[in-house]
C-alpha positions in Angstrom: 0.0 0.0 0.0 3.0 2.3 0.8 4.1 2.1 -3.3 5.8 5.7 -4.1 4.6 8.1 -6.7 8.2 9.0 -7.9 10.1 5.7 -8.1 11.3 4.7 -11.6 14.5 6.6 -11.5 15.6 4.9 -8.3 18.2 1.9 -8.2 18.8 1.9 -4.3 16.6 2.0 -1.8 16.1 5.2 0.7 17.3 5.3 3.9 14.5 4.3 6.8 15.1 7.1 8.8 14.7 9.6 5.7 11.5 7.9 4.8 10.1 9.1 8.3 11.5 12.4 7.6 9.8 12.8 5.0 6.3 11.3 5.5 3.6 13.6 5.8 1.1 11.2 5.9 0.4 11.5 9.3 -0.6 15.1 9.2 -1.7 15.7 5.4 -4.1 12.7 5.7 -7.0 15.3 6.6 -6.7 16.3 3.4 -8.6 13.3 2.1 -11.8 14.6 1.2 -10.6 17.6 -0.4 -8.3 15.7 -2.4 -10.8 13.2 -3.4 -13.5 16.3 -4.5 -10.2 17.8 -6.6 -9.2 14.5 -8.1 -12.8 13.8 -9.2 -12.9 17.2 -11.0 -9.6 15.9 -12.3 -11.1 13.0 -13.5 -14.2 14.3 -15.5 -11.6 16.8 -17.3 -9.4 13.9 -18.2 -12.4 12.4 -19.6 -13.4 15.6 -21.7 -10.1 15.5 -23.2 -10.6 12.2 -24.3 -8.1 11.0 -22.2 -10.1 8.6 -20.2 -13.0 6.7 -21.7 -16.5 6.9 -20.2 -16.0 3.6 -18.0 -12.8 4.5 -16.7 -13.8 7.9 -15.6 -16.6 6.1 -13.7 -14.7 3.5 -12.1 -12.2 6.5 -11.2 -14.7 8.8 -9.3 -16.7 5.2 -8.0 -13.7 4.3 -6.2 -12.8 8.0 -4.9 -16.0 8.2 -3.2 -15.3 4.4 -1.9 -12.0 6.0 -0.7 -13.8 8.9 0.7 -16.5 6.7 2.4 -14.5 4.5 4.0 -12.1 7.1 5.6 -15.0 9.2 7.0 -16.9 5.6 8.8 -13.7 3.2 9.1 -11.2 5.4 11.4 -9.0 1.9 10.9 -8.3 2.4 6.8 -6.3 5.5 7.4 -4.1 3.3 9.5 -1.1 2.9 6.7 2.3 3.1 8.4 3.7 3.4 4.8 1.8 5.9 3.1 3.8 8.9 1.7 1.3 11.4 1.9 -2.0 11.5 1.7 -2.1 11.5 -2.1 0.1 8.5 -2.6 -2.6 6.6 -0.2 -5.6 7.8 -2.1 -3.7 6.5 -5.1 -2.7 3.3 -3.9 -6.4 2.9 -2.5 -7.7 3.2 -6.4 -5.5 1.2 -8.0 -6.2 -1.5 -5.1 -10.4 -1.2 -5.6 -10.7 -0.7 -9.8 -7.1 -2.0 -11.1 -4.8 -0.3 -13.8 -7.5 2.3 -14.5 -6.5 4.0 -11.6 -2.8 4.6 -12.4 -4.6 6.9 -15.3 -5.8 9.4 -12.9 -2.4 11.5 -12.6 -1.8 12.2 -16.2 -1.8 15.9 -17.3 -0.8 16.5 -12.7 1.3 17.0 -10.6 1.5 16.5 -6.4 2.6 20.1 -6.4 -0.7 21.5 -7.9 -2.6 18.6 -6.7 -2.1 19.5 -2.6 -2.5 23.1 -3.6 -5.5 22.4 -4.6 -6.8 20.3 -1.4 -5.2 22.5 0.6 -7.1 25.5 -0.7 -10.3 23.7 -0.8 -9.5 22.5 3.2 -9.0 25.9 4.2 -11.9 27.5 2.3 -14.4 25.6 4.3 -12.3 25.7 7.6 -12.6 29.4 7.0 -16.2 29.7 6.9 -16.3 27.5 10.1 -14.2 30.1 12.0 -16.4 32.8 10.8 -19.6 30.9 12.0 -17.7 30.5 15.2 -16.7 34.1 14.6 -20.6 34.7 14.6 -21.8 33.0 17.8 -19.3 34.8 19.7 -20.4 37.9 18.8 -24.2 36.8 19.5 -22.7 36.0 22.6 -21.5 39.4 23.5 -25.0 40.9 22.4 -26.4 38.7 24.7 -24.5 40.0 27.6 -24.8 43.5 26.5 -28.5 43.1 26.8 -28.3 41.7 29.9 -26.8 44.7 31.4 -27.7 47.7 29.1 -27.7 49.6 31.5 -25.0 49.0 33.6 -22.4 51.3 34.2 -18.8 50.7 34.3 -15.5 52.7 34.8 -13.4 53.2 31.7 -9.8 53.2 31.6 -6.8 54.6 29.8 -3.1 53.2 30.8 -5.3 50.8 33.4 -6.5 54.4 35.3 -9.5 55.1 36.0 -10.7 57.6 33.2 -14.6 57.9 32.1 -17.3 56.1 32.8 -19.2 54.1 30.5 -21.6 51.6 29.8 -20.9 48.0 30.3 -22.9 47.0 27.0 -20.5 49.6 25.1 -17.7 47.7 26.8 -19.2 44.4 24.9 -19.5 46.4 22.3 -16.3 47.5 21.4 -14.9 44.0 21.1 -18.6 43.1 18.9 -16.4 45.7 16.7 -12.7 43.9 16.8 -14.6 40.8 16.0 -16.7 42.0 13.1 -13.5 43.6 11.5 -11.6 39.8 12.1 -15.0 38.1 10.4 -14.6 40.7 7.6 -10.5 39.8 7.2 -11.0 36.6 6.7 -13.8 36.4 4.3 -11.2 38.9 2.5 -8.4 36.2 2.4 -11.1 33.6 1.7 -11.2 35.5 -1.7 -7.6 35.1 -2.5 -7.7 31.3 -0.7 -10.8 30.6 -3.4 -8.6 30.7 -6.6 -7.8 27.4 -8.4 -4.2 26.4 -9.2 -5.2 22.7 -10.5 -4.0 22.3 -14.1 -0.1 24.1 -13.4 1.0 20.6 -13.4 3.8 20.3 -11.5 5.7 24.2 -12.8 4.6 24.5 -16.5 1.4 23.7 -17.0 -0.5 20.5 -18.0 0.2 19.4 -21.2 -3.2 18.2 -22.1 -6.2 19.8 -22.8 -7.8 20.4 -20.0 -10.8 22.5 -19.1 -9.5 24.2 -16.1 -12.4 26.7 -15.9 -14.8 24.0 -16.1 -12.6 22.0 -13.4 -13.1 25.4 -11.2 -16.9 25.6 -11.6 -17.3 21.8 -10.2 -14.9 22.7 -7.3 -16.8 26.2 -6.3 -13.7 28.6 -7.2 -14.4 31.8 -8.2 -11.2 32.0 -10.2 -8.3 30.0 -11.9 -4.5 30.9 -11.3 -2.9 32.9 -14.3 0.4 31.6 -13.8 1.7 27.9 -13.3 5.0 28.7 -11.5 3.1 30.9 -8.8 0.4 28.1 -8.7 2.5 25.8 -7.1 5.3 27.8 -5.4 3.2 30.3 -3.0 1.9 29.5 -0.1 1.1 33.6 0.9 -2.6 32.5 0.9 -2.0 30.4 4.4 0.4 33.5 5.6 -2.8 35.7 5.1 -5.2 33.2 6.8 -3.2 33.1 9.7 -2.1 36.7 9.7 -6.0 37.0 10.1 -6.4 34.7 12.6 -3.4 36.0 14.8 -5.4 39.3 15.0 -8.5 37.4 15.8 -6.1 35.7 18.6 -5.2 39.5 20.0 -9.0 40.2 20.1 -9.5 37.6 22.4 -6.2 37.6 23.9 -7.7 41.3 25.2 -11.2 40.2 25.9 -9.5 37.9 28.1 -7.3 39.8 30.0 -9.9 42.4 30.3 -12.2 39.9 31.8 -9.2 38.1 34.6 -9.0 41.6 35.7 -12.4 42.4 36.4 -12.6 39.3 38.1 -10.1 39.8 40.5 -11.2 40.7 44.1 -9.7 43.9 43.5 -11.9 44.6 41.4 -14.8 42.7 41.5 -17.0 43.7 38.5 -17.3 40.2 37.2 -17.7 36.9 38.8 -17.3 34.0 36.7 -19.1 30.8 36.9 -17.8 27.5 38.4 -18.0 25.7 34.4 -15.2 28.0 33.0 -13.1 28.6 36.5 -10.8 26.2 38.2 -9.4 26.0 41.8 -6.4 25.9 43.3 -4.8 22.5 44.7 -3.5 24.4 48.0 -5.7 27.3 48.4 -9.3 26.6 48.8 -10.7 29.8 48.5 -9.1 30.2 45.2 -11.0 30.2 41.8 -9.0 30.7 38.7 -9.9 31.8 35.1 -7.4 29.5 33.7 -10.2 29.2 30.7 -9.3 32.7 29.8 -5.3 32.3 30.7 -5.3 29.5 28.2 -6.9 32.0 25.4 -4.8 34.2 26.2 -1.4 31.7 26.4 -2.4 30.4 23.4 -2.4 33.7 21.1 1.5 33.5 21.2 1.1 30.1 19.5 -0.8 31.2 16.6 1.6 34.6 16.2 4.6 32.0 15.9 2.7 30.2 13.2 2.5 33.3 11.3 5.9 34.0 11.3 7.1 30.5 10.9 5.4 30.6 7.6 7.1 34.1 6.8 10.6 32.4 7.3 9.8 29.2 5.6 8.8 31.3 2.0 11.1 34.3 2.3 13.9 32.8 0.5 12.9 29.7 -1.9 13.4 30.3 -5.7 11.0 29.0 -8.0 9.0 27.0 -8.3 8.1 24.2 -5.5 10.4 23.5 -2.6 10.0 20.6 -0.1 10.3 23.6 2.5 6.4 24.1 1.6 5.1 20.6 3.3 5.9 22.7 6.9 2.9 24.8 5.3 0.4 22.5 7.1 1.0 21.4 10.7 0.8 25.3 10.8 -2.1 26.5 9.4 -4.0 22.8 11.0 -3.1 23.9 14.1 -3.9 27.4 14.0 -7.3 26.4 12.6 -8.0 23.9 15.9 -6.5 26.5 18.4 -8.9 29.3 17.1 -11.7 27.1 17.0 -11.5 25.8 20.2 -10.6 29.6 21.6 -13.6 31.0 19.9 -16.0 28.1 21.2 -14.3 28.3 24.6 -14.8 32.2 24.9 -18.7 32.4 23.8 -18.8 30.1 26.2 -17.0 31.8 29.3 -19.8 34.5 28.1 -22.6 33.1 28.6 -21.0 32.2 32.5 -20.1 35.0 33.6 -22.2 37.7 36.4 -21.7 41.3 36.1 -21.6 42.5 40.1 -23.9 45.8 38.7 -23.5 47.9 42.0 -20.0 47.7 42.4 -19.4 48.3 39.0 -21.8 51.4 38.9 -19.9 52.7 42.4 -16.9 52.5 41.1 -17.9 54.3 37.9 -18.8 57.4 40.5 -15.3 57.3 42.3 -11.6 58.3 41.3 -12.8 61.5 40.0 -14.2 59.8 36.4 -16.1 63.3 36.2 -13.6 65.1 35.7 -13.9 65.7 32.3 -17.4 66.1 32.4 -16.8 69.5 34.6 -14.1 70.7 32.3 -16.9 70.7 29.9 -19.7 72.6 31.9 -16.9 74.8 32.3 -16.7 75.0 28.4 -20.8 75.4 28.2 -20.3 78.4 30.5 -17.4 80.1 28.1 -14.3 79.4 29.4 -11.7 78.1 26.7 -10.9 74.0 27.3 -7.2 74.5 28.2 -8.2 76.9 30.8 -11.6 74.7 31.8 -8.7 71.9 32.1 -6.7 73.6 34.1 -9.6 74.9 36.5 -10.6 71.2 36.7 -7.2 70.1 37.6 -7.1 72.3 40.3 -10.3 71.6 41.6 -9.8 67.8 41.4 -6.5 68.6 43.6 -9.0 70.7 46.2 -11.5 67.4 46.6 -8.0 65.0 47.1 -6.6 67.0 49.7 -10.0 66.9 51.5 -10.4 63.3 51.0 -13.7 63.5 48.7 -15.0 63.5 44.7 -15.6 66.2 42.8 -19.5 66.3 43.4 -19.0 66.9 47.3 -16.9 69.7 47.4 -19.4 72.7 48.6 -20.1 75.3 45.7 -18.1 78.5 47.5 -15.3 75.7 47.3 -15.8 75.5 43.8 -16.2 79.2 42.7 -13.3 79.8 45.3 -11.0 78.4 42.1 -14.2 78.9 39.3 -16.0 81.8 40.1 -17.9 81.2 36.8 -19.8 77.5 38.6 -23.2 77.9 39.6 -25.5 75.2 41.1 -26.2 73.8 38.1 -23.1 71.8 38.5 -24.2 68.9 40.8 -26.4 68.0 37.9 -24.2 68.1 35.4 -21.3 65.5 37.6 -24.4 62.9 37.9 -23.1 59.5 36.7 -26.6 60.0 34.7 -25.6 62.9 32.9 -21.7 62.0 32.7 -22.9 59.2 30.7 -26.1 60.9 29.3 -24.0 63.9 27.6 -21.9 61.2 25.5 -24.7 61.1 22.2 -22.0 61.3 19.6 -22.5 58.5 17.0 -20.3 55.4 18.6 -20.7 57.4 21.9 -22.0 55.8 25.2 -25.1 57.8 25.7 -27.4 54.4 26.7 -29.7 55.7 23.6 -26.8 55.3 21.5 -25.8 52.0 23.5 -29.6 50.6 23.0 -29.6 51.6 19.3 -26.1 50.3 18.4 -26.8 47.0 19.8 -30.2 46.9 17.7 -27.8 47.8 14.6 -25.8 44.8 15.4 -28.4 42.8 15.7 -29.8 43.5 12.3 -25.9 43.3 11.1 -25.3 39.4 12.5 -28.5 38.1 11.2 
């Protein structure tokens, strides 16, 4: 079953050791079904080009579905310890089920446009699946948001305690990051959904064939233009999993934004005992080692980007061996994200927003501050000056141990003159977040409408 594709010019036989070296069987073996669909196309262009007859042709894509069928109900058939690769088994499998018919299937191709082709069909669908994950979390955020719309929360800059905004605008901000990663990769699924099958192994078959036919039955929206970049690029996985690296930030930052408010420092967030842990010595402990291991992971996915960089910066033309690295990389950054994605809309859907303290803490560390610079605007003083005034205010209510809204107003017009008792009003947590109506602002009628718009946007 292990018979190599490449064998003729051979008098000696290859090293044991190099054979497992160079086996990619064990990993390119998911490939099958893609290969199969791609061979099958193969197949019925052969057979256009008169270069299989009608019964051979059948008995070809007969026994590629046999070959398909049985890998996807028989885990056992894959079991080959001397397969190749994955199309040396498929192969091996034909000739086995129909005979010499099958040793007909490779003319006018090559290996090298042959697993371009899988592999492009693999990661087109595994693509769509990400997105779909992609989706739920994002459904999952709109959920929460709702729960809480009208939660308040403090807002930070350099981890400081800055404005205060609305917890659903919080879930909405990352709704954005996510929605720009779903958009990304159903970019590079345009680039991934171009056909290289027909550029042979560097020069193009020399039969025939119907390529543009071959790409209709496949579901490409486009053939490759030239053989020699056909089979020599792999930029299309470097995009995927440049796209899927930013996806990894996204949650990498979702995450760490979540361990934080779950610590009992700041208690915003409590998570639930199905996406926590505890601690072998400390029984009080519970650990959002779900999250950490989002967040680990994202380093994983970055070094699989760059991996791929370094393994296509410097080979000539066309195919290199170097390009069979091309896969463990992109498999495994599809699995990590996948599970990432699932295990974050999850840890969503299990998590409790502590509302009070959340709202208290959006009144304290002077978060108004801004909010009187700008009555101080709406009464005419210029904003450098209103900042100044502010600062120097916000210094008055420190040194007396209190916020903003409890310094008396002859404390205030001591330093303002131009504050009137209007102000209390205006510092209401209420109003701070009330005054914020700008599109993408964190008014709650902005909040409220902006997660409506999303809705409509998902669905």
């Amino acid at each position: 079953m292990g018979a190599k594709l490449w064998g003729g010019r051979f008098t000696g036989e290859a090293d044991a050791g190099f054979l497992r070296f160079n086996r990619s069987f064990d990993f390119d073996r998911r490939l099958l079904a893609a290969d199969v669909r791609a061979s099958i196309a193969h197949c019925a262009a052969l057979r256009r080009a008169d270069l299989l007859t009608e019964e051979e042709a059948r008995a070809i894509t007969e026994g590629l579905l046999e070959i398909s069928r049985r890998a996807s109900t028989d885990p056992d058939y894959l079991n080959d310890a001397e397969a190749e690769d994955v199309h040396s088994f498929i192969e091996a499998r034909l000739v086995q089920l129909i005979g010499d018919a099958g040793r007909k299937l490779h003319t006018g191709r090559s290996r090298n446009d042959q697993v371009a082709t899988a592999f492009r069909l693999w990661l087109r669908e595994e693509i769509d699946q990400l997105n779909e994950r992609l989706r739920a979390l994002q459904a999952a955020l709109l959920d929460l948001a709702e729960r809480h719309r009208d939660a308040a929360l403090p807002g930070y800059t350099h981890l400081q305690r800055a404005q205060p905004i609305l917890f659903a605008h919080w879930c909405l901000a990352y709704f954005e990051m996510f929605e720009r990663d779903r958009d990304r990769l159903r970019d590079a699924r345009r680039r991934v959904n171009t056909m290289p099958l027909g550029s042979a192994a560097l020069a193009g078959a020399s039969y025939q064939l119907d390529r543009e036919a071959m790409a209709r039955a496949l579901g490409f929206e486009a053939i490759t233009r030239n053989s020699l970049d056909a089979v020599s690029d792999r930029d299309f996985c470097v995009e995927a999993t440049a796209a899927a690296s930013l996806v990894m930030v996204h949650l990498s930052r979702l995450a760490e934004d979540i361990i934080i408010y779950a610590t009992t420092e700041f208690g915003f967030i409590e998570l639930s005992d199905a996406v926590a842990t505890g601690s072998s010595l400390m029984p009080q402990k519970k650990n959002p080692d779900a999250l950490e291991l989002i967040r680990g992971k994202a380093g994983r996915i970055f070094g699989h980007t760059v991996a791929l960089l370094a393994m296509l910066k410097g080979l000539p033309l066309a195919y290199n061996k170097d390009m069979q690295e091309d896969k463990e990389a992109v498999f495994d950054t599809v699995d990590t994200v996948k599970a990432c994605l699932e295990t974050m809309a999850t840890v969503l859907r299990n998590v409790r927003l502590n509302e009070a303290r959340a709202r208290e803490a959006a009144t304290r560390g002077y978060m108004n501050a801004t909010e009187l610079a700008d009555y101080l605007v709406r009464k005419g003083v210029p904003f450098r000056d209103a900042h100044e005034l502010t600062g120097r205010l916000v210094l008055a209510a420190m040194a007396r141990g209190v916020e903003l809204q409890d310094l008396a107003l002859d404390e205030m017009r001591a330093i303002a003159p131009m504050i009137e008792g209007d102000v209390y009003a205006a510092l209401t947590l209420d109003r701070t977040l009330g005054s914020k109506e700008v599109i993408g602002g964190t008014a709650p009628a902005r909040v409220h409408e902006a997660i409506r718009e999303a809705r409509q946007r998902l669905s």
